[in-house]
C-alpha positions as CSV (number, residue, x, y, z in Angstrom):
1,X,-7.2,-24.8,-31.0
2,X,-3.8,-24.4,-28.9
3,X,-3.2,-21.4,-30.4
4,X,-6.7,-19.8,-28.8
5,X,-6.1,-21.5,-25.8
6,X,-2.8,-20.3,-25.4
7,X,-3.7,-16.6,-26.1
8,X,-6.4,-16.9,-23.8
9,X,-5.1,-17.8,-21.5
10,X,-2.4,-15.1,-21.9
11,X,-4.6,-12.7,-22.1
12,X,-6.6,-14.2,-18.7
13,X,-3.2,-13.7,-16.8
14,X,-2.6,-10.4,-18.2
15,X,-5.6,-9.2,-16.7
16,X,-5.1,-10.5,-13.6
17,X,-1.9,-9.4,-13.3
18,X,-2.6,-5.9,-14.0
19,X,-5.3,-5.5,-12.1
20,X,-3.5,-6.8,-9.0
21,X,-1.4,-3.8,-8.4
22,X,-0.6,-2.6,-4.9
23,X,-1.1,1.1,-3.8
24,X,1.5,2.9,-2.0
25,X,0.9,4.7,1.5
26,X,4.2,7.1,1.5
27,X,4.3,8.2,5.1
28,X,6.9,10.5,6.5
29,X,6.3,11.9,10.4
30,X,8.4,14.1,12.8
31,X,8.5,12.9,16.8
32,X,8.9,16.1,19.0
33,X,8.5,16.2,22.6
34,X,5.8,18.4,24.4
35,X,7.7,21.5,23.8
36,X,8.2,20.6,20.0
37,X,11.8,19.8,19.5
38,X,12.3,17.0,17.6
39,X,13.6,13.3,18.7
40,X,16.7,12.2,17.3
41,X,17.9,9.0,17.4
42,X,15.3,8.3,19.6
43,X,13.5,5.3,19.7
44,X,9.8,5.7,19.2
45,X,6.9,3.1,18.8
46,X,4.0,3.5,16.1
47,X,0.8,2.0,15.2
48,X,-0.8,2.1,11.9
49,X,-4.2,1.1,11.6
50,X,-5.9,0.4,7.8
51,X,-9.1,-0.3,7.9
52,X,-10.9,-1.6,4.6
53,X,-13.5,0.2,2.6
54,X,-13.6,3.2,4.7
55,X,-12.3,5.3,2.2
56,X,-12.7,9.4,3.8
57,X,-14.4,8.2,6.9
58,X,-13.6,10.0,9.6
């Protein structure tokens, strides 16, 4: 009986654990001015908003 329990429970946390894994959002931007030369070493502010389940709305 510990046997069974212990494997259950190993394969409980397995589970879990797999299906717990994050998703990347790789993001890479260039800042240019209003005639479109690029900032550098410029300090620059950015928002990100993620909004959930609203997966290709627009």
């Amino acid at each position: 009986m510990k046997h069974f329990l212990f494997i259950s429970t190993l394969v409980l946390f397995s589970i879990t654990v797999w299906a717990q894994a994050p998703t990347k959002l790789n993001y890479q931007a260039v800042i240019r001015d209003n005639s479109g030369v690029p900032l550098v070493s410029t300090p620059v502010s950015i928002t990100f908003t993620v909004h959930k389940n609203t997966e290709g709305a627009q």
